[in-house]
N, CA, C and O atoms as a GROMACS GRO file, in nm:
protein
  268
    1UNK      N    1   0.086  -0.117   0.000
    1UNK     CA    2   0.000   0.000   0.000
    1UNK      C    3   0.090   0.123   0.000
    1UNK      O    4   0.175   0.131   0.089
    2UNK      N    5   0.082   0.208  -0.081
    2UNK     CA    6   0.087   0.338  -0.088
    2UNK      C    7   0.153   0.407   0.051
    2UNK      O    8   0.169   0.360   0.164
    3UNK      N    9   0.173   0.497   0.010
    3UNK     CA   10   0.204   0.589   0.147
    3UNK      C   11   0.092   0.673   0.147
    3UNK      O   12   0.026   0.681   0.251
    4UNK      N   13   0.042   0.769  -0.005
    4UNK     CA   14  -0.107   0.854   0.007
    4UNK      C   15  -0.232   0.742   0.061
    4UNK      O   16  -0.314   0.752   0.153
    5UNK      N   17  -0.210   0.640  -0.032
    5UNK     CA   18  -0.338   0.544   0.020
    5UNK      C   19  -0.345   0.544   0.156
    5UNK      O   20  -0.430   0.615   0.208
    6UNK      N   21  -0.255   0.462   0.242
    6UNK     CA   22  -0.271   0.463   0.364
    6UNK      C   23  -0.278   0.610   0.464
    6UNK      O   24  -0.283   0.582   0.584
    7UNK      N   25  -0.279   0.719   0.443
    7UNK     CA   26  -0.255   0.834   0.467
    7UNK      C   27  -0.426   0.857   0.471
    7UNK      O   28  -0.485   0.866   0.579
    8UNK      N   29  -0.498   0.865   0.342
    8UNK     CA   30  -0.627   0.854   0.289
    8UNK      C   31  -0.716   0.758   0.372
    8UNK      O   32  -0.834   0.787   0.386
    9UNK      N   33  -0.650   0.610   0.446
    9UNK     CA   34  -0.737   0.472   0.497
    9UNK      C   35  -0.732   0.564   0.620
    9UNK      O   36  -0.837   0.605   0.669
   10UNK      N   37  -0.605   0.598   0.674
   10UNK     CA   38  -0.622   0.652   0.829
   10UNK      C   39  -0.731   0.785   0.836
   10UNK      O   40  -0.807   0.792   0.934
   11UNK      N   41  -0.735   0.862   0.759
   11UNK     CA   42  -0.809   0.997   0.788
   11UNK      C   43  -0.926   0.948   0.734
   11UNK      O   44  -0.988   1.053   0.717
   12UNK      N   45  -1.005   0.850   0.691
   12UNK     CA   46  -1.113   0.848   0.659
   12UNK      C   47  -1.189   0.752   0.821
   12UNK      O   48  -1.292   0.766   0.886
   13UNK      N   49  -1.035   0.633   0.830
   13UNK     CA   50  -1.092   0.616   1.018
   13UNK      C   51  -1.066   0.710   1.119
   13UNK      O   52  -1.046   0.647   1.224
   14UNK      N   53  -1.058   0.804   1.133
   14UNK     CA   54  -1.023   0.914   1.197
   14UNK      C   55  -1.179   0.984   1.166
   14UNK      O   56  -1.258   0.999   1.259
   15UNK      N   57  -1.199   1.008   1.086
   15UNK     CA   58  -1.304   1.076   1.078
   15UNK      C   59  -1.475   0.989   1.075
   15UNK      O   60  -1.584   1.047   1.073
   16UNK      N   61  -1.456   0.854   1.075
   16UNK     CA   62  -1.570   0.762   1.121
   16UNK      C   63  -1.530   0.783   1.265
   16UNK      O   64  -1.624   0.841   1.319
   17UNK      N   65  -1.427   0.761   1.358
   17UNK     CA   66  -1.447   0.765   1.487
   17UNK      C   67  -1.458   0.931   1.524
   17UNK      O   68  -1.488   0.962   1.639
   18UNK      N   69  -1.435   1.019   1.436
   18UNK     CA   70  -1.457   1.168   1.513
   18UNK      C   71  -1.619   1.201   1.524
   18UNK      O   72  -1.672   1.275   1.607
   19UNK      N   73  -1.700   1.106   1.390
   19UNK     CA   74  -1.809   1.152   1.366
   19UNK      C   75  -1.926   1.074   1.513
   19UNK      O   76  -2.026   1.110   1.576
   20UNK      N   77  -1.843   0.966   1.507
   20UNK     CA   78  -1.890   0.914   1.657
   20UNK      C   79  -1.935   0.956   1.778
   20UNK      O   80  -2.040   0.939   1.839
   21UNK      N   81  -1.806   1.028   1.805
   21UNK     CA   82  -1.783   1.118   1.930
   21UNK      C   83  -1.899   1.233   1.906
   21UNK      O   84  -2.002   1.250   1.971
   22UNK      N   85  -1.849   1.306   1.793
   22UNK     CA   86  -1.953   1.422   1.796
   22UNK      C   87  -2.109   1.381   1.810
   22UNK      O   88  -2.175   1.472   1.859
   23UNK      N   89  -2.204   1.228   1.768
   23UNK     CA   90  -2.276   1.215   1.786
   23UNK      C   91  -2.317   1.177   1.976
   23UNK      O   92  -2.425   1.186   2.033
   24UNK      N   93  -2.191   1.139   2.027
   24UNK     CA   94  -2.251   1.124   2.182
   24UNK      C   95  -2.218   1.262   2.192
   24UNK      O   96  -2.292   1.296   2.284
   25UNK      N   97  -2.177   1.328   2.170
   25UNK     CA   98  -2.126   1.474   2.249
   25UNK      C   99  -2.273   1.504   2.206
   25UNK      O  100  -2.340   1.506   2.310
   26UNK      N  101  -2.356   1.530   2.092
   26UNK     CA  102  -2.430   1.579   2.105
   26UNK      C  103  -2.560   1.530   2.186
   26UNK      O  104  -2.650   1.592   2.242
   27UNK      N  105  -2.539   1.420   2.173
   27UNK     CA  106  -2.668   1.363   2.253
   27UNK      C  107  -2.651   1.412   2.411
   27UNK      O  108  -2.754   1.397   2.476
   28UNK      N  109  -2.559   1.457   2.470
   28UNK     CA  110  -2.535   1.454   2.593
   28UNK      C  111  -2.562   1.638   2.587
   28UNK      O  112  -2.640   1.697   2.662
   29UNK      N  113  -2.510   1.679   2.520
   29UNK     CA  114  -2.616   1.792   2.533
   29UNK      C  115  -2.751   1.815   2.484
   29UNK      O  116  -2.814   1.912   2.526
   30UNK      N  117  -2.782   1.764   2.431
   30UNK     CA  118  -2.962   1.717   2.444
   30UNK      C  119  -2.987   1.699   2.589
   30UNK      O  120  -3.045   1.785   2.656
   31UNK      N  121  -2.944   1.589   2.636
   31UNK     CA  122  -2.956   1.526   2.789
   31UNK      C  123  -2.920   1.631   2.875
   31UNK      O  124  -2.941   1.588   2.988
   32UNK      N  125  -2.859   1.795   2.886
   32UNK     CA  126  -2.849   1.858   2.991
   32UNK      C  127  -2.926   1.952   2.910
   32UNK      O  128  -2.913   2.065   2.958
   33UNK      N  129  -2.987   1.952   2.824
   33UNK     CA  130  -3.097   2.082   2.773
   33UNK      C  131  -3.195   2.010   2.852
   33UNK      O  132  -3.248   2.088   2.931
   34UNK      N  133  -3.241   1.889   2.863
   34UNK     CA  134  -3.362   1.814   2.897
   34UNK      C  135  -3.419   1.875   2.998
   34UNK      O  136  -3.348   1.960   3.050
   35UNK      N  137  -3.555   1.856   3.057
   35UNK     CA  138  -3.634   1.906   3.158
   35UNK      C  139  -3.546   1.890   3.274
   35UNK      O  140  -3.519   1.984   3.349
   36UNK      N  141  -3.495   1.754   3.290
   36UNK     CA  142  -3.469   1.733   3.441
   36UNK      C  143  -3.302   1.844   3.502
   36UNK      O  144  -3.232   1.833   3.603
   37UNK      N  145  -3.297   1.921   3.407
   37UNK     CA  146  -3.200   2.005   3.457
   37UNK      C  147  -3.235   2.159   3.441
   37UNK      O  148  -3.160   2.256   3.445
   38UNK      N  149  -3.412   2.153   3.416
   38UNK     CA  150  -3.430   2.310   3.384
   38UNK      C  151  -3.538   2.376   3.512
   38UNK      O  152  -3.642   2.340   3.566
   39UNK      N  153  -3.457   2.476   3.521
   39UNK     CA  154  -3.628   2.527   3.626
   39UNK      C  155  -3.515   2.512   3.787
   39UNK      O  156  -3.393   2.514   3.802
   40UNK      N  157  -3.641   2.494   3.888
   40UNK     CA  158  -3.658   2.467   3.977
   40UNK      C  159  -3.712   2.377   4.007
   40UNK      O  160  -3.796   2.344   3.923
   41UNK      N  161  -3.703   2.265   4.161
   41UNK     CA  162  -3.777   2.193   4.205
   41UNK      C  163  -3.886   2.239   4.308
   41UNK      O  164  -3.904   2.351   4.356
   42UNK      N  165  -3.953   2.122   4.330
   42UNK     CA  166  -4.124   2.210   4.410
   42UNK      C  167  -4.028   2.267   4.473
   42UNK      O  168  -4.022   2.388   4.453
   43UNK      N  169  -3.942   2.217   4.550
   43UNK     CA  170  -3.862   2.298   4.728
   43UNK      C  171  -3.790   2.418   4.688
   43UNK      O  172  -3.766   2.490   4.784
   44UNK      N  173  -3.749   2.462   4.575
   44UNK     CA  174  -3.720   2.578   4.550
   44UNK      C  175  -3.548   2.569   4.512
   44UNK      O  176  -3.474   2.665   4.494
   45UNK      N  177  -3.516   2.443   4.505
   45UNK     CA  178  -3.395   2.414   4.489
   45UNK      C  179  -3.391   2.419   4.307
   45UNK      O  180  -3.476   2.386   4.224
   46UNK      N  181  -3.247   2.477   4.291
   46UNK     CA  182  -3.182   2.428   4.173
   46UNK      C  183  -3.216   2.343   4.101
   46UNK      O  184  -3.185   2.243   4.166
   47UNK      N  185  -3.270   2.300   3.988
   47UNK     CA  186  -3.249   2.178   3.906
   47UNK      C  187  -3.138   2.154   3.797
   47UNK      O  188  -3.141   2.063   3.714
   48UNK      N  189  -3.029   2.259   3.814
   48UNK     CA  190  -2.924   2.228   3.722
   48UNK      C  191  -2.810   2.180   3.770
   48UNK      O  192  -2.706   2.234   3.731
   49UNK      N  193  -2.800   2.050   3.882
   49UNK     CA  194  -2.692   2.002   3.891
   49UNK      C  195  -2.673   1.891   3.862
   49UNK      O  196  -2.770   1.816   3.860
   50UNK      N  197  -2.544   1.843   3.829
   50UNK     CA  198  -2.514   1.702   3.768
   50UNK      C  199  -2.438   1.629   3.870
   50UNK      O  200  -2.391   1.690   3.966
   51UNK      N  201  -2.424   1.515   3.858
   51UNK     CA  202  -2.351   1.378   3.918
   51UNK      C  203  -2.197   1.396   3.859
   51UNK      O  204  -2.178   1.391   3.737
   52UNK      N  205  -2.102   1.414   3.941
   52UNK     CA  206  -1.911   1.399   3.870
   52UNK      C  207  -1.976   1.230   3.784
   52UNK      O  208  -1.995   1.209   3.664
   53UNK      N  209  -1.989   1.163   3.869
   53UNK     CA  210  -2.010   1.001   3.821
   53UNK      C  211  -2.086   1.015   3.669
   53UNK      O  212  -2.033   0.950   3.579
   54UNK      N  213  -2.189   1.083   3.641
   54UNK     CA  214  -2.261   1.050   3.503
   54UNK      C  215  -2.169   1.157   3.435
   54UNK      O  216  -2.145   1.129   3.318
   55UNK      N  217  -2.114   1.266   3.477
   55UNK     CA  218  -2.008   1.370   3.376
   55UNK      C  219  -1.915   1.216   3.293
   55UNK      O  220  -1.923   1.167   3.181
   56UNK      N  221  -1.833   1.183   3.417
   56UNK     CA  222  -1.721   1.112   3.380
   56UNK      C  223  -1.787   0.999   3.267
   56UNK      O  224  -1.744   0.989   3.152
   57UNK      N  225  -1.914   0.904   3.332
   57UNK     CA  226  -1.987   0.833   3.191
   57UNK      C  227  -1.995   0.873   3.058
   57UNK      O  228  -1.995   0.790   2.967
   58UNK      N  229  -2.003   1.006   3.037
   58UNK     CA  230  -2.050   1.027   2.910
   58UNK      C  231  -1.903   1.069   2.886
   58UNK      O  232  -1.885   1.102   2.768
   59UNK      N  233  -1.786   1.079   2.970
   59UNK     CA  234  -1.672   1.085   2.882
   59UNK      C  235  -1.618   0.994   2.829
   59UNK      O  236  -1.553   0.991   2.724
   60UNK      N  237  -1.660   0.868   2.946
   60UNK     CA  238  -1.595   0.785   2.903
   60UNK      C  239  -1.648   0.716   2.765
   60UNK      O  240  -1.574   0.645   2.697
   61UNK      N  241  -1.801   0.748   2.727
   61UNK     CA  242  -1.872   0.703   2.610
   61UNK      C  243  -1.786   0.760   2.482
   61UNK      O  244  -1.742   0.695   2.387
   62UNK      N  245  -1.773   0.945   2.514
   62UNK     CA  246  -1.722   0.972   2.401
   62UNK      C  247  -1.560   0.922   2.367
   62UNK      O  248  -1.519   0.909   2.252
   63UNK      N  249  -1.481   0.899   2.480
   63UNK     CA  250  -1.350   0.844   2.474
   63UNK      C  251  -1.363   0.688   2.427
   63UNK      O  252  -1.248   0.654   2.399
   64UNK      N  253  -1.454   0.574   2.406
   64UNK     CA  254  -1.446   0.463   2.350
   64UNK      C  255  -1.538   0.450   2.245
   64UNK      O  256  -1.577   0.344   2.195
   65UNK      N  257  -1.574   0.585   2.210
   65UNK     CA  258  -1.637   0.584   2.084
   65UNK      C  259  -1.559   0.614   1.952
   65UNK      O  260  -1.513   0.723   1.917
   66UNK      N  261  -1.552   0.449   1.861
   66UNK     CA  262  -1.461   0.413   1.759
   66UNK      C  263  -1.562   0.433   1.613
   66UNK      O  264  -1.510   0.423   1.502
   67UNK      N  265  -1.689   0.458   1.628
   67UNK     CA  266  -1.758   0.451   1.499
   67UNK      C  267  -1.807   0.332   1.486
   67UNK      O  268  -1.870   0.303   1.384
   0.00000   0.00000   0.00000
């Protein structure tokens, strides 16, 4: 194989796994637009806080997302 060919095989898997990522990245901001982080609760508390534990999940989704 080529040196352009293989140059061409890598950036086309590079860009199936980038297109990956960008689809959980976006879904995960869908998921903090969602209701359960907007507003207030009845008690008058905040509803925009998140879990470190589900942050780190969805990194780790977009970090083993290969396409």
């Amino acid at each position: 194989m080529n040196h352009i060919h293989r140059l061409q095989t890598d950036l086309a898997a590079a860009q199936v796994a980038l297109d990956a990522k960008d689809r959980i990245v976006r879904d995960f901001q869908t998921h903090l637009a969602g209701g359960k982080f907007q507003g207030t609760d009845a008690d008058g508390t905040r509803k925009d806080w998140i879990a470190t534990a589900d942050v780190r999940a969805w990194l780790a989704l977009i970090l083993a997302a290969e396409g």
